[in-house]
DRENDO-1510 file (C-alpha; in Angstrom, 1 decimal, always signed):
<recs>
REC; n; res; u; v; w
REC; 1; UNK; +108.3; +78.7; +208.2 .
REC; 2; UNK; +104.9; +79.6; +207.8 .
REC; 3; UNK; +103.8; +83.5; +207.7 .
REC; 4; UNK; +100.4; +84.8; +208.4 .
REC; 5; UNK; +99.5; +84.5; +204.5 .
REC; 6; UNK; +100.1; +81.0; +204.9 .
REC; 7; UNK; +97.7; +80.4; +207.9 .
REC; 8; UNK; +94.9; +82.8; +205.9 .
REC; 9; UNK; +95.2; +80.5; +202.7 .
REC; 10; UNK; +95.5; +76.9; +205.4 .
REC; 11; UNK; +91.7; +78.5; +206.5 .
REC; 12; UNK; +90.7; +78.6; +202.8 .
REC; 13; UNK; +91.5; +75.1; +202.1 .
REC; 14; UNK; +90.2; +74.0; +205.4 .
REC; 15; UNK; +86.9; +75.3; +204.2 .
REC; 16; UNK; +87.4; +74.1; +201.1 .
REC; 17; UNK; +88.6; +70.8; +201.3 .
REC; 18; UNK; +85.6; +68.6; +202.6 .
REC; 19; UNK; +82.3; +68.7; +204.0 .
REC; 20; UNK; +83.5; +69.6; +207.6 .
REC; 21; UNK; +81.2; +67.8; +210.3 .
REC; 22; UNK; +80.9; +70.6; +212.8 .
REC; 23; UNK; +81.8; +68.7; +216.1 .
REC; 24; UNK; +84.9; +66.9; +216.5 .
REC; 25; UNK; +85.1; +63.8; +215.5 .
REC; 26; UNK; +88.4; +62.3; +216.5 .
REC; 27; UNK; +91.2; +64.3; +218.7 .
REC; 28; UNK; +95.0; +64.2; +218.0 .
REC; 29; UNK; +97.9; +64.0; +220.4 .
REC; 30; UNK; +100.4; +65.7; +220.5 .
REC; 31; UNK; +100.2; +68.6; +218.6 .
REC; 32; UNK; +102.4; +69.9; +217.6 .
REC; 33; UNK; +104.3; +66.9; +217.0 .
REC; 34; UNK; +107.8; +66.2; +214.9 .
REC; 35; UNK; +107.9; +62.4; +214.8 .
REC; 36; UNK; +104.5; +60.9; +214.9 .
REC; 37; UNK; +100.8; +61.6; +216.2 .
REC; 38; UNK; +97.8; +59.7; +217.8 .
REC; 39; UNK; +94.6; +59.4; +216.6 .
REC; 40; UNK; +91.6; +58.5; +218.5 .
REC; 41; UNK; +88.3; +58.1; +217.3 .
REC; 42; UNK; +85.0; +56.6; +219.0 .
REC; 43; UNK; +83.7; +55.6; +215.2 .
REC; 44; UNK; +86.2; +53.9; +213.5 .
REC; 45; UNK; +88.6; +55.1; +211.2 .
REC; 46; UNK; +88.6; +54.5; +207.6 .
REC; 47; UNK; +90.8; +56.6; +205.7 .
REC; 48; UNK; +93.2; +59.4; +207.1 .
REC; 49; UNK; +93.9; +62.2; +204.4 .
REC; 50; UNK; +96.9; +64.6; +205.4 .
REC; 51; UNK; +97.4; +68.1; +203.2 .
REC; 52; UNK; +99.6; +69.9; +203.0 .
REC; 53; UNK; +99.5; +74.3; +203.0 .
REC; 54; UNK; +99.1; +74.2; +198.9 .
REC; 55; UNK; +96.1; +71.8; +199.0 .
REC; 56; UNK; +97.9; +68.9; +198.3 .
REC; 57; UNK; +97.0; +65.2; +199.6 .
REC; 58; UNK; +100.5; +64.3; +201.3 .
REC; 59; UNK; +99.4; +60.7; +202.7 .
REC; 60; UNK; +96.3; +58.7; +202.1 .
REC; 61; UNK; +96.2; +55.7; +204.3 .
REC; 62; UNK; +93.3; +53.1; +204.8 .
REC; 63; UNK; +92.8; +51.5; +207.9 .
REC; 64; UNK; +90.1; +49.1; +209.0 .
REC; 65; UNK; +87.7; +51.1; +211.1 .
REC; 66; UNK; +90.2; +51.2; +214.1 .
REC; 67; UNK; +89.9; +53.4; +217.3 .
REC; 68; UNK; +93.2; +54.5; +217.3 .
REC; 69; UNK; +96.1; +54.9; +214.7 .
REC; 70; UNK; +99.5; +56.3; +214.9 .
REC; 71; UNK; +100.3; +58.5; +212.3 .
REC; 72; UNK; +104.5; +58.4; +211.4 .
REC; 73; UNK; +104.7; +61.9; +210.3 .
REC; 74; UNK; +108.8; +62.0; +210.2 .
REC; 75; UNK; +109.1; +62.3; +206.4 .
REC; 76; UNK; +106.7; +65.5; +206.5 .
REC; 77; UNK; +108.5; +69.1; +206.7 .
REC; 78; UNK; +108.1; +71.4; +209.1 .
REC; 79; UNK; +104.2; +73.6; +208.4 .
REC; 80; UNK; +101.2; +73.3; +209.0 .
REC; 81; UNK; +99.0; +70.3; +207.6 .
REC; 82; UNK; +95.2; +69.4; +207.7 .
REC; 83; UNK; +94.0; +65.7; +209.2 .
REC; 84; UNK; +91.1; +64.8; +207.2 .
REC; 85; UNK; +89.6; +61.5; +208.8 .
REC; 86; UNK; +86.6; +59.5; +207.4 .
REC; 87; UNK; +85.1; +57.2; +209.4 .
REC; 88; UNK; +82.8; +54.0; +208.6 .
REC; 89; UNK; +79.8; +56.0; +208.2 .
REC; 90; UNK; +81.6; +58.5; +205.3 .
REC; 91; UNK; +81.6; +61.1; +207.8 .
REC; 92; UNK; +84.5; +63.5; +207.6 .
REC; 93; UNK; +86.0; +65.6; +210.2 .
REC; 94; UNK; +89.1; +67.4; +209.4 .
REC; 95; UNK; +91.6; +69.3; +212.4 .
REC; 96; UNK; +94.8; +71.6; +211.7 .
REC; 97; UNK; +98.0; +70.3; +213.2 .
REC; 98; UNK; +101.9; +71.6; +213.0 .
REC; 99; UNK; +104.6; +69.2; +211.7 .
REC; 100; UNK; +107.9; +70.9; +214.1 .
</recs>
């Protein structure tokens, strides 16, 4: 379960992490999600990073500049993660979600 320590270090490493384009550049659905999650993106998708609360890189998956990608998200437990997404410019843009 995460505790309010937890969300105040997530923010840290949200800041932290990558360069942070500041308007969004791919959404997610749902969110929260347990199983698996949508992205869509208008530039295509590259490379999806997803972290986990301690900083660390949980999945790192390539994809060939697609639009949309479904994420299987099944193996992750329960917290809250960061979606770091690079598209085919090297632009990053990075959202919180919650794994139920």
């Amino acid at each position: 379960p995460s505790t309010l320590g937890d969300m105040k270090m997530m923010d840290e490493i949200y800041e932290s992490v990558h360069q942070v384009i500041s308007e969004q550049k791919f959404r997610m659905h749902p969110n929260p999600a347990s199983e698996s999650m949508q992205l869509i993106s208008n530039t295509g998708i590259s490379n999806i990073k997803v972290i986990n609360i301690t900083g660390q890189t949980v999945m790192d998956i390539q994809v060939n500049n697609e639009r949309l990608v479904t994420l299987d998200i099944n193996e992750l437990s329960s917290s809250v993660y960061l979606v770091t997404v690079r598209d085919r410019h090297n632009n990053y843009s990075t959202q919180k979600f919650i794994k139920k």
